[in-house]
N, C-alpha and C positions, 0 to 999 in steps of 0.2 A: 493416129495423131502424131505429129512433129511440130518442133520449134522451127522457127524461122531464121533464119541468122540475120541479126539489127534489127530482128522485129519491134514494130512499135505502133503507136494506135492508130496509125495511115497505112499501115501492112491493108488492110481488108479493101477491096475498091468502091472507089468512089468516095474516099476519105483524102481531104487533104488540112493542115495545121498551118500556125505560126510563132511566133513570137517576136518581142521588140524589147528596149529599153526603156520604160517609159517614166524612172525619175523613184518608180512606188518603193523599192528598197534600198535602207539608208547606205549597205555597202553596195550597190549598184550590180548591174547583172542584167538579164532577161524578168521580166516581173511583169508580164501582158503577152496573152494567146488568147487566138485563136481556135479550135475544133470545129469543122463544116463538115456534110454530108452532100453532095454532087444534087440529091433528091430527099425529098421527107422523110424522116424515118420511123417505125415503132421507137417506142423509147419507156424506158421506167427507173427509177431510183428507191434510195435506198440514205437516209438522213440520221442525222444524232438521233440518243435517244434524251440530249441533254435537254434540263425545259428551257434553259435559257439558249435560243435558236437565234444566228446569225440572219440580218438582213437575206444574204444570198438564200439560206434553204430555204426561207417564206415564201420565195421568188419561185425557188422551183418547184415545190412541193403544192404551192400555186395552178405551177403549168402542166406537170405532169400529171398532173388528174386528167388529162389529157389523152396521155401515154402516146404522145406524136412531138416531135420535137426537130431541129436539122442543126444546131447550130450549139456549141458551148462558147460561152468568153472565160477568161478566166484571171483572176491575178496573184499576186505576193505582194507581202511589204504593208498587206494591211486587211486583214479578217473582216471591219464594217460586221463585227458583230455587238450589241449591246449600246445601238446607234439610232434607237427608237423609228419613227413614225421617218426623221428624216435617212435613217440609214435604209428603209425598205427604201424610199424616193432615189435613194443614189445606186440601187439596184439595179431599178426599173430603167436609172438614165443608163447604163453601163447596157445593161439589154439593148435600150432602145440605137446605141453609141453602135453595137456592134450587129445589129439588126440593119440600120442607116449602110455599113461597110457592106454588108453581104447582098441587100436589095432582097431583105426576107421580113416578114412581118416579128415584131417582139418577140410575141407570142411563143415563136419556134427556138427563142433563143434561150437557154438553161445558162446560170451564172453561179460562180465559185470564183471564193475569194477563203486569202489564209495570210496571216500576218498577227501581227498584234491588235489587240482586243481594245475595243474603246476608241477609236479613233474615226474619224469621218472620213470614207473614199475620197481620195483626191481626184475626182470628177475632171477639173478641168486639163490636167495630167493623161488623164485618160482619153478624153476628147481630143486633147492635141494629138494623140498616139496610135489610136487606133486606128487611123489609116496606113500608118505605118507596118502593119502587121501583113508581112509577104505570107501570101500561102500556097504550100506546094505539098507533093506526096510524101518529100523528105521532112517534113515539116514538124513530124512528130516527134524528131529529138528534140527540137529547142521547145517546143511546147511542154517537154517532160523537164527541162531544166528550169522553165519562167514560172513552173510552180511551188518550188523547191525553198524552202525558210532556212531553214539549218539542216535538210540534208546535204551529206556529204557527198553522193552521186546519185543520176539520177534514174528511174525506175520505170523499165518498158519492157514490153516482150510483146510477142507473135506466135502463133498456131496454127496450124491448116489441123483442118476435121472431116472425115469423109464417112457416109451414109450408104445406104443401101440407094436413097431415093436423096440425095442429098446431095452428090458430086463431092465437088469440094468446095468447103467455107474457112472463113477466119475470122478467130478471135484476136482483137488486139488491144490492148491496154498501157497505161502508164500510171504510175502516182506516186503521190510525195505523204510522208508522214517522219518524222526524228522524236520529237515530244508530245506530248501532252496526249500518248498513247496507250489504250486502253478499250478494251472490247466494250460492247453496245452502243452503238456500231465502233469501231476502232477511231481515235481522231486522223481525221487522213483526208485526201481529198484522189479519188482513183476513176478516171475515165477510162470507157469498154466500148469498143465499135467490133461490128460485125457487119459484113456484106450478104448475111445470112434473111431468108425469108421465114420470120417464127410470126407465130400467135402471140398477140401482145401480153394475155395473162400470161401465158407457157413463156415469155419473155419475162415476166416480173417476177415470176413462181422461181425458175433458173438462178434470179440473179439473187434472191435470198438465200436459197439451199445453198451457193458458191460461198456470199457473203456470208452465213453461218460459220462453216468450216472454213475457212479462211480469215478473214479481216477480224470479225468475232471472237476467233481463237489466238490474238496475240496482244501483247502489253509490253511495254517500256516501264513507265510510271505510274500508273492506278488512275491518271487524269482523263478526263474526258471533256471535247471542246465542244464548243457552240456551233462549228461547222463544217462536221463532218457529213461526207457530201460522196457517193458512188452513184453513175449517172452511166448508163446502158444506151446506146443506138445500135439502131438493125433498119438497113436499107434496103435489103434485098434483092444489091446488086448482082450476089452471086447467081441467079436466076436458076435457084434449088425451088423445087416443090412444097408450100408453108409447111414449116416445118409447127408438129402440133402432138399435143400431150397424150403421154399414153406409147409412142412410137421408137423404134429403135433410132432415128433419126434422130429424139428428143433426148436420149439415153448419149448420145453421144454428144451430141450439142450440150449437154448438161457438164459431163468430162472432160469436154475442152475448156469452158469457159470455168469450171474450179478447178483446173490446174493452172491456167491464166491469172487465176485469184489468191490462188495459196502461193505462186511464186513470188506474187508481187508484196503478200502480206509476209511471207518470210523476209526477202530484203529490206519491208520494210522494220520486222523487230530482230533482225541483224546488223544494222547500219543506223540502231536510235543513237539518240545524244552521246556522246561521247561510249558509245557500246566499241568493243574490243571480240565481244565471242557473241553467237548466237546460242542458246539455249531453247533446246528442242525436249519437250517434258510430253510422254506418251503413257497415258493411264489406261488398263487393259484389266480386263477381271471385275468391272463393277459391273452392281446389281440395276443401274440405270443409264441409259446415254448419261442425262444431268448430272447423277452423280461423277460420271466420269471427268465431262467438260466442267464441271464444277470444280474439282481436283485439281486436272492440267492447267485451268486455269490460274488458280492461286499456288501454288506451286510456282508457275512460271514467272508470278507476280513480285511474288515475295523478296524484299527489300536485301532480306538477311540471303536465302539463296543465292539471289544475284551477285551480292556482295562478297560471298562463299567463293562463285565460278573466278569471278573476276580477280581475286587471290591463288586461285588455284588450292585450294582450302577444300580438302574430304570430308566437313565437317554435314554428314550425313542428316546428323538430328535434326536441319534445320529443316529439310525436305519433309520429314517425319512428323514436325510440330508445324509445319504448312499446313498439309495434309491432313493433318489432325483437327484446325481451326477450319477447313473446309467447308464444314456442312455435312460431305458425304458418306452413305453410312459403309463405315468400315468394320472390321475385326481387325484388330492390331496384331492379332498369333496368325494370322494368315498371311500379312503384307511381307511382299519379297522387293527389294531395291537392287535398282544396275544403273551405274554409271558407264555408257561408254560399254555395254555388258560384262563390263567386271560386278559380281554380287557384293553387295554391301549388308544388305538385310536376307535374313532369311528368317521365313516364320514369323516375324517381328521381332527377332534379334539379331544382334552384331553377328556376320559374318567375316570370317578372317579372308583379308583383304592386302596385296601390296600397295599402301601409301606414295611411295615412290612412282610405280606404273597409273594411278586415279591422278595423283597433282597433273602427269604429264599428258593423259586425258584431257582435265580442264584447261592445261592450255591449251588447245586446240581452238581451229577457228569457230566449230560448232561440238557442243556440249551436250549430248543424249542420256537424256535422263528416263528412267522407264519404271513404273509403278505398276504391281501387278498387285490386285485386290483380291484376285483368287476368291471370289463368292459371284461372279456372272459371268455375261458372253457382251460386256458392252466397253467400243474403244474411244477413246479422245486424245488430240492431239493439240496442244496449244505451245505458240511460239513467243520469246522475250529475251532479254540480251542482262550482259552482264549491267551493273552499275559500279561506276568511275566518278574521282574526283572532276573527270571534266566535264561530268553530267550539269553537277554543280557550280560550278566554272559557267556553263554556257545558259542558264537558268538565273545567275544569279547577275549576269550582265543583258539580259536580250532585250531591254529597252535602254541600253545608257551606251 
């Protein structure tokens, strides 16, 4: 497996993107793409698990019962979630808008939108616009920039994967998420293309187990949006042999596409709202997966920890009374703590520690936190960033 250099979701063939200007964000920018596939492709997603569901996931979760799809549109500057009966209608037109562009039936078109909540798609915005949307193989930067709210940069990679019976394929991806970030599913919005020949199930199965350990496994804030949206194509340009479950081929195809996922869900809770450090929290030693990912998770959650990193603050017990409010079962005379693997805890008590060498740890750009429960053989890893006054700052103006 290797990275691509500037890989992006048009790295795989027979992909090409776009994006334009089309009016939808109030400080202006790229806010309308395109994602096309040259031929039809397998396809599956992966949706909130919030009940209150955006226009756009109805749409796709719709089509992908399907699991065939060729086409993504996509926009910023306005989510068209909590837009009733007429917010699905300005879906379907935004489908049908970018459907009409490409000379492909609705049907095959999957739509994502991310913006502010409540607000009705500016349809006729997007109908002036959408032809304007150039697409080419490079096309996948500005598609990874025109979905972008308040991130700060934006978020793509590339892979080459090679098989026994398999040659070589690629994974390629992009997404955007800064706030309202928080596992089941993460709020986020992350397009996957592959030139790879899979099984549509061994395709859907793949992109849960990635989305599990990745997107699942990170938090910014405890919020979760209405339209969070991860949307898989596979066209089977690379003219590999279907690739199908059970195979070492499927074993590697699985490898590539979650390290594709874990990269992009790392940037994304490294680079949330006003975040400064990424905070990496691995729990090792429990008696359950759950309880593990139950742990990393809240831990990495946690107001006051974040608060801790972002200070530069050893103030360990916060870790400890996370971990504690968990859920998972623990023995407190067994837990051992390392920051950065300097020991902090041992046994379940204070360990002598230099304070000086731990602060200059937490400043660092990424903060490794590691929890060892010492009562099983089960790991988890979950990602989240510190918290800042500018988290606050950009939350408390994002409609004025």
């Amino acid at each position: 497996m290797k990275s691509i250099p500037g890989g992006t979701v048009t790295s795989p063939k027979g992909y090409v993107a776009g994006a334009t200007s089309a009016g939808l964000k109030t400080k202006g920018g790229l806010d309308l793409g395109i994602l096309y596939s040259e031929v039809p492709c397998v396809a599956a997603g992966l949706f909130t698990t919030n009940r209150v569901k955006a226009a756009p996931v109805l749409w796709c979760q719709k089509h992908i019962a399907a699991r065939r799809a060729r086409a993504i549109v996509a926009n910023a500057g306005c989510a068209n979630a909590c837009t009733g009966e007429r917010g699905f209608e300005d879906a379907a037109a935004m489908a049908n808008l970018a459907a009409k562009r490409l000379g492909i039936a609705p049907q095959e078109v999957l739509v994502a939108s991310t913006g502010v909540i409540g607000e009705r798609l500016p349809i006729g915005l997007i109908g002036a616009n959408m032809e304007k949307v150039a697409l080419s193989q490079e096309g996948g930067h500005a598609l990874a920039q025109a979905i972008m709210t308040t991130d700060t940069h934006q978020k793509e990679i590339a892979v080459a994967a090679e098989g026994s019976e398999l040659g070589e394929i690629i994974i390629g991806g992009i997404a955007k998420g800064a706030g309202m970030i928080h596992p089941n599913l993460a709020t986020l919005l992350c397009f996957l293309t592959t030139d790879a020949a899979i099984d549509a199930h061994l395709l859907e199965k793949a992109l849960g187990e990635a989305v599990d350990l990745s997107f699942n496994m990170i938090t910014i804030d405890g919020d979760n949006s209405p339209n969070d949206t991860v949307l898989i194509l596979a066209n089977g340009l690379a003219g590999n042999k279907t690739i199908e479950e059970g195979t070492k081929d499927a074993e590697a195809f699985q490898a590539a596409l979650t390290e594709v996922c874990t990269y992009l869900a790392r940037r994304i809770a490294g680079e949330g709202e006003g975040a400064t450090r990424l905070i990496e929290v691995t729990v090792d030693g429990a008696l359950t997966l759950a309880d593990a990912r139950l742990a990393a998770r809240t831990i990495a959650g946690s107001p006051l920890v974040k608060a801790a990193v972002h200070g530069c603050d050893p103030n360990w017990g916060r870790i400890i009374a996370a971990l504690g409010r968990s859920g998972a079962e623990i023995d407190e005379s067994r837990i051992d703590l390392f920051l950065n693997n300097i020991r902090l805890v041992a046994g379940g008590s204070p360990h002598p520690f230099d304070k000086d060498k731990v602060r200059a740890a937490m400043g660092r750009a990424e903060v490794p936190i590691r929890v060892c429960f010492n009562l099983g053989d089960y790991v988890a890893t979950a990602w989240g960033c510190d918290l800042s006054a500018e988290y606050v700052t950009i939350n408390s103006e994002y409609t004025t």
